[in-house]
C-alpha positions in Angstrom: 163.5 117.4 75.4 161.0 116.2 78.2 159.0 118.6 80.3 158.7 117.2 84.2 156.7 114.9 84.9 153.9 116.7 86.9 150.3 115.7 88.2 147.4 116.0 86.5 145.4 118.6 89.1 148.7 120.8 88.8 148.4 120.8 85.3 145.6 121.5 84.8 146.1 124.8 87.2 149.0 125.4 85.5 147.3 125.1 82.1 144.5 127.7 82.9 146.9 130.2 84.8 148.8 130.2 81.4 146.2 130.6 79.0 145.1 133.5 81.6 148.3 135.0 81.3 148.8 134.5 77.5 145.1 136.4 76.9 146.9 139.6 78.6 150.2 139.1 77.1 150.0 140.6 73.7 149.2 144.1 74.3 151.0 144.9 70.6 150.7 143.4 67.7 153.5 141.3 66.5 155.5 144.2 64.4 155.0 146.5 67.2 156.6 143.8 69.9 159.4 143.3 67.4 159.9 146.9 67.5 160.4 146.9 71.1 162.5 143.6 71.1 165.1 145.2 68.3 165.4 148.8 70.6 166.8 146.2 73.0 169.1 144.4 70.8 170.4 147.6 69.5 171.1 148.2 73.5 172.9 145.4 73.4 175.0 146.1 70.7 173.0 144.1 68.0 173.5 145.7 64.5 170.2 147.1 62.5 171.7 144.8 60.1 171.7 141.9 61.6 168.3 143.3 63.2 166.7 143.7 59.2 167.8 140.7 58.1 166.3 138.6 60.5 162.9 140.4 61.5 162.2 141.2 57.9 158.9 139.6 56.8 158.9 137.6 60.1 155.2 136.4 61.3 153.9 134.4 64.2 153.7 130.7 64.1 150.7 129.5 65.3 151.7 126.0 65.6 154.8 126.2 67.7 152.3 127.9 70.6 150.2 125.0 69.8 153.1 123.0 70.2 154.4 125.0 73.6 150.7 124.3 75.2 150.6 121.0 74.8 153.7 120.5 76.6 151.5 122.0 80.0 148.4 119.5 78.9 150.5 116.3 78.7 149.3 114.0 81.0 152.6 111.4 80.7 152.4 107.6 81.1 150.4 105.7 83.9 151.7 106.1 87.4 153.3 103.6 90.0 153.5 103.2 93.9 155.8 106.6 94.6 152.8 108.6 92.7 155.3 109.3 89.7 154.9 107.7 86.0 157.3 104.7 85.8 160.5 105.0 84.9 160.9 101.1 83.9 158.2 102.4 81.4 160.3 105.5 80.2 163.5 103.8 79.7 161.9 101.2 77.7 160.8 103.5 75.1 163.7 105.6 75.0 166.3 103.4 76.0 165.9 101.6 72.5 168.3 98.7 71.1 168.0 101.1 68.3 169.2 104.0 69.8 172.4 102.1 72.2 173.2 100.5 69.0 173.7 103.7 67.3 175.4 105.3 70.0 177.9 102.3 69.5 178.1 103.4 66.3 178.7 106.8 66.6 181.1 106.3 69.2 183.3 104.3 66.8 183.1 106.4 64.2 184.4 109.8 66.0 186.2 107.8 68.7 190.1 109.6 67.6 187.7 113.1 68.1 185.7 112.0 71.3 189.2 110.5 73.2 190.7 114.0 72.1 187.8 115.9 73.9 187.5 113.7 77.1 191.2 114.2 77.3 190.5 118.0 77.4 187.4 118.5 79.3 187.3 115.6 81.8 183.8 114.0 80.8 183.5 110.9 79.4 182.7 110.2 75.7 180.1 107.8 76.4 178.0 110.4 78.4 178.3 113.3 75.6 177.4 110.9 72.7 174.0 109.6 74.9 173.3 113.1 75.2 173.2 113.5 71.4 171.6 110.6 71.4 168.7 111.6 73.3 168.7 115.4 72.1 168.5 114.3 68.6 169.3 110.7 67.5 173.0 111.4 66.8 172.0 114.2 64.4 169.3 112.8 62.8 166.1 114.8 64.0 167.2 118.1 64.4 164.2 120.2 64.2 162.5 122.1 60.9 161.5 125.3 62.7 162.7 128.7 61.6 164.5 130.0 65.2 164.0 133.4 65.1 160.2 132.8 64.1 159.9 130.6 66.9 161.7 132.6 69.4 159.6 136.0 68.1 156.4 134.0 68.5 156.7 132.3 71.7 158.0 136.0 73.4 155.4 137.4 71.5 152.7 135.3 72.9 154.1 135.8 76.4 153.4 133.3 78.9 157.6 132.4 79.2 158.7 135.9 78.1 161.3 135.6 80.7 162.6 133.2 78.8 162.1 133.5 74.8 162.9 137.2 75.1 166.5 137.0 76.1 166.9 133.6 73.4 165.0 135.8 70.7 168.2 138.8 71.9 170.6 136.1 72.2 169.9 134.4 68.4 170.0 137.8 66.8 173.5 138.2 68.5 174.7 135.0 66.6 173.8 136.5 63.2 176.1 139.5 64.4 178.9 136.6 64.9 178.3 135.5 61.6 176.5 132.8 62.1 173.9 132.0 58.8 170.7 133.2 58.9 170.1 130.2 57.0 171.3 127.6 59.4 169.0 128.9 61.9 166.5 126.1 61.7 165.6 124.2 65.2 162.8 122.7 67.6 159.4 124.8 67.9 161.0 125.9 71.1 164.5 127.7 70.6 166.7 124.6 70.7 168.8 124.0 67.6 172.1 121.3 66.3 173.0 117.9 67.4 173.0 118.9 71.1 169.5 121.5 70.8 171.7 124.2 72.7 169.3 127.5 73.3 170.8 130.9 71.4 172.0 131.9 75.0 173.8 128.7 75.8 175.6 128.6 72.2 176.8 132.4 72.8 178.7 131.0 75.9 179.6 127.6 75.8 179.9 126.6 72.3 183.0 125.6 71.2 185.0 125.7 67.6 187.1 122.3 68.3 187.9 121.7 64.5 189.7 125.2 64.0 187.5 126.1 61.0 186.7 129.3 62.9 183.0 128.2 63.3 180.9 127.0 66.0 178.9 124.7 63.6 176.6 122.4 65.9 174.7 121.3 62.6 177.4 119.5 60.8 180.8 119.1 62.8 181.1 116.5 65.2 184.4 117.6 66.7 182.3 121.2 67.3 178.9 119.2 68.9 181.0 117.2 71.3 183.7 119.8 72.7 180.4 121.9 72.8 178.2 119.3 75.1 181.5 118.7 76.9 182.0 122.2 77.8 178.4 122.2 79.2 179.1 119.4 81.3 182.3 121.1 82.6 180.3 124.7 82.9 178.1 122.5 84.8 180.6 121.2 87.4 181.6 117.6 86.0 183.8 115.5 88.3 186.3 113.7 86.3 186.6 110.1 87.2 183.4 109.8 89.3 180.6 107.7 87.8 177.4 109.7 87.1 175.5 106.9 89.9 175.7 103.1 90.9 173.1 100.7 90.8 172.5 99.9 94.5 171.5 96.7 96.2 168.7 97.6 98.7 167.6 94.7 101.0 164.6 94.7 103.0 166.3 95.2 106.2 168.0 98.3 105.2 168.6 100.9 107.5 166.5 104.1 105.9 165.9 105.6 109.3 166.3 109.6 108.7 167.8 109.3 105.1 164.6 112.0 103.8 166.4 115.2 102.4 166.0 117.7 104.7 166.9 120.4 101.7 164.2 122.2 99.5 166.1 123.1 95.9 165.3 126.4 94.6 165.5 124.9 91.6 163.2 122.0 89.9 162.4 120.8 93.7 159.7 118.0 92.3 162.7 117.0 90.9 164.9 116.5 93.8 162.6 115.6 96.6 162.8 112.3 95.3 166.1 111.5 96.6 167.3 111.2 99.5 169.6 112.7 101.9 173.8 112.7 100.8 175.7 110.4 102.7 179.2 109.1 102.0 179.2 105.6 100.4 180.9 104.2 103.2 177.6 105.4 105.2 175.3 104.1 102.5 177.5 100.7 103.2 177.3 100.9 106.8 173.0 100.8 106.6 173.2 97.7 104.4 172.7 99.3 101.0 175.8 98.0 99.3 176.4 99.5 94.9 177.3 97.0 92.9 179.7 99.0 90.6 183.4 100.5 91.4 182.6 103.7 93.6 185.1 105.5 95.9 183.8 105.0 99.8 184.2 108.7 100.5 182.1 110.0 97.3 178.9 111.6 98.4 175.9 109.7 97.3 172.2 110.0 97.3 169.6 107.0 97.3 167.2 107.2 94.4 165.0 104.3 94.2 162.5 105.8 91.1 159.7 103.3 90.8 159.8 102.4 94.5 161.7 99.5 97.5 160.9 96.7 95.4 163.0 98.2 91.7 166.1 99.0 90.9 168.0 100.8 93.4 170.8 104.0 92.3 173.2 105.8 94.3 173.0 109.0 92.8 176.3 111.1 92.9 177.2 115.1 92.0 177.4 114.1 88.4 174.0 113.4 87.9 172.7 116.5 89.2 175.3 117.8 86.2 173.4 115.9 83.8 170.0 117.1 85.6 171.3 121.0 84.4 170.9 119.5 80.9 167.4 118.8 81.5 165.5 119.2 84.9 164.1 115.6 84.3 164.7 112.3 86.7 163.4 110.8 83.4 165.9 112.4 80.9 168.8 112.3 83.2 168.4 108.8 84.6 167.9 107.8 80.8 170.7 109.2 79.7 173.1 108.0 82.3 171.9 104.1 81.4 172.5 104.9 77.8 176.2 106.1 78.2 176.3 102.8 80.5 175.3 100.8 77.9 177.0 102.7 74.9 180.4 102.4 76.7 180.1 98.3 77.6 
C-alpha cells in the first residue's frame, strides 16, 4: 500500500524527526524488548507457548527498517497545478489493462462466491475484487517477510511503536487461535494474504465464509472476499450508493463558498482537498451536473484531483469507506476506477 503523498520540505522534517527518535528508541537490546513485549502478551492472555514458538531464535531485520524509511524519503511523481503529484499520472501506472483485465478475470471465476457475499454484506463485488487487486494482484504478490520478525523489528526500532507493538501482540494472538506459524509470511510492514489485513484487523474482522473453520486469507477466496467485505461494512458501506460520479464542471460554475470548513482529525492532507458536502440536487443547482445514475438527495463532495480543467468527481460517503482502507486520494480514487472498469 501507498504512503500519502506529502511535500518534500515535510519530508524531509519528518525524516530527521524519525531518525531522531529511532536513535533513542532502543534502550534494550532486541531479546530484552521481546521480554517486555511477551510480559504483555501473557497479560493479555497469550500462552508461553504460543509466546516460545514464535520469539524463539527471532532477530531483527535490518532490511524491513530500511524498507519502513524509505517510505518517509519517497519523494513521489512530479507535481501539477493544485501542488499535489498527478493523479492522471498515478492511475496510469496502476490502473493497468493488465490489472482490469485480471480483475475481469477474477471476477468470473469466483462470481457464484462474490454474488453470495454482496448478497450478505451489502458491498459490491467489483469494489472488493479491485481492492485485491491493488493489495496484491489478485493473490499474486503477497509478500516474503516473516510477520512476527517484521512486526518485532519495526516495534523494536521504535519510531511507530504505537503501532507495530499492538500488531506484534495481536499476531502472537493468532498463533493462540491456531493460526500456522508457518503461514505467517507478509509485507516488510505487518500486512499479510490477498487483502494485506494487519494482525489486529484479522483478529476482528476476518471472516471464515467457506466453513472450513479457518480464517485463511492466503488461499481461500470465499475467506478473502467475505473478509474485505466485512471491512467495508465495519467501515460504514452504504449499499446501493456508488462510491462517486464523474462530474461535469463548466467554467461558469458556481464554486462560491463550496471550501470545507471541517479539519479531519484524521489524514486531514487528505481531505482538505475536497470540498464542502452538499446534496446533489445542490451540486445540480450550481451548474456541476454527474454524469452517472446518483440519487438527488445523496450527500456529495466536489473532488477535482489534478485541478478545474481535469476530470471532475462527486465524491460520496463510500469513498471516505474506501479511504479507511488506505488514507490515500491516490489509492482510493484508483481503486474506485478499477471496480468501475472491472464491473463494465
Amino acid at each position: 500500500m501507498i504512503s500519502k503523498p506529502l511535500r518534500l520540505a515535510a519530508l524531509a522534517i519528518a525524516a530527521s524527526l524519525a531518525f531522531a527518535t529511532q536513535a533513542n528508541a532502543q534502550t534494550q537490546s532486541f531479546d530484552a524488548y521481546l521480554e517486555t513485549v511477551a510480559a504483555q502478551a501473557r497479560a493479555e492472555g497469550v500462552s508461553q507457548r504460543t509466546i516460545d514458538a514464535v520469539f524463539t531464535g527471532l532477530t531483527p531485520n535490518n532490511r524491513v527498517i530500511e524498507l519502513d524509511r524509505d517510505q518517509l524519503v519517497s519523494a513521489g511523481s512530479p507535481r501539477t497545478s493544485t501542488g499535489f503529484p498527478s493523479m492522471a499520472n498515478y492511475l496510469g501506472r496502476h490502473n493497468t489493462q493488465a490489472r482490469i483485465n485480471g480483475g475481469v478475470r477474477t471476477l468470473a471465476r469466483v462470481r457464484p462466491i462474490a454474488s453470495r457475499i454482496e448478497q450478505e454484506y451489502g458491498v459490491p463485488a467489483e469494489i472488493v475484487i479491485a481492492i485485491w487487486g491493488h493489495e496484491t494482484s489478485y493473490g499474486a504478490v503477497m509478500g516474503s517477510f516473516d510477520l512476527p520478525r517484521s512486526l518485532a523489528t519495526l516495534a523494536w526500532e521504535g519510531r511507530r511503536r504505537d503501532l507495530f507493538e499492538p500488531e506484534l501482540i495481536a499476531v502472537l494472538k493468532m498463533v493462540d487461535q491456531g493460526v500456522p506459524r508457518s503461514r505467517l509470511v507478509g509485507s516488510h510492514a505487518g500486512a499479510f494474504g490477498n487483502g494485506q489485513f494487519l494482525p489486529s484487523v484479522y483478529l476482528r474482522l476476518a471472516v471464515d465464509a467457506d466453513g472450513d473453520g479457518q480464517r485463511d486469507l492466503w488461499n481461500s477466496d470465499a475467506d478473502t472476499l467475505a473478509s474485505i467485505a466485512n471491512y467495508f461494512r465495519d467501515a460504514g458501506w452504504r449499499q446501493g450508493e456508488p462510491w462517486a460520479v464523474r462530474a461535469f464542471v463548466p467554467n461558469t460554475a458556481d464554486r462560491s463558498g463550496i471550501e470545507s470548513r471541517v479539519t479531519s482529525p484524521v489524514c486531514p492532507r487528505v481531505h482538505e482537498r475536497h470540498s464542502r458536502w452538499l446534496t446533489v440536487r445542490e451540486w445540480r443547482a450550481r451548474g456541476i451536473e454527474p454524469r452517472a445514475p446518483i440519487g438527488d438527495d445523496v450527500l456529495a463532495t466536489l473532488f477535482e484531483p489534478d485541478g478545474p480543467a481535469a476530470p471532475g468527481y462527486l465524491l460520496t460517503q463510500n469513498y471516505r469507506v474506501i479511504l479507511e482502507y488506505n488514507c490515500s486520494n491516490y489509492y482510493a480514487m484508483s481503486v474506485g476506477l478499477l471496480a468501475d472498469e472491472i464491473s463494465r
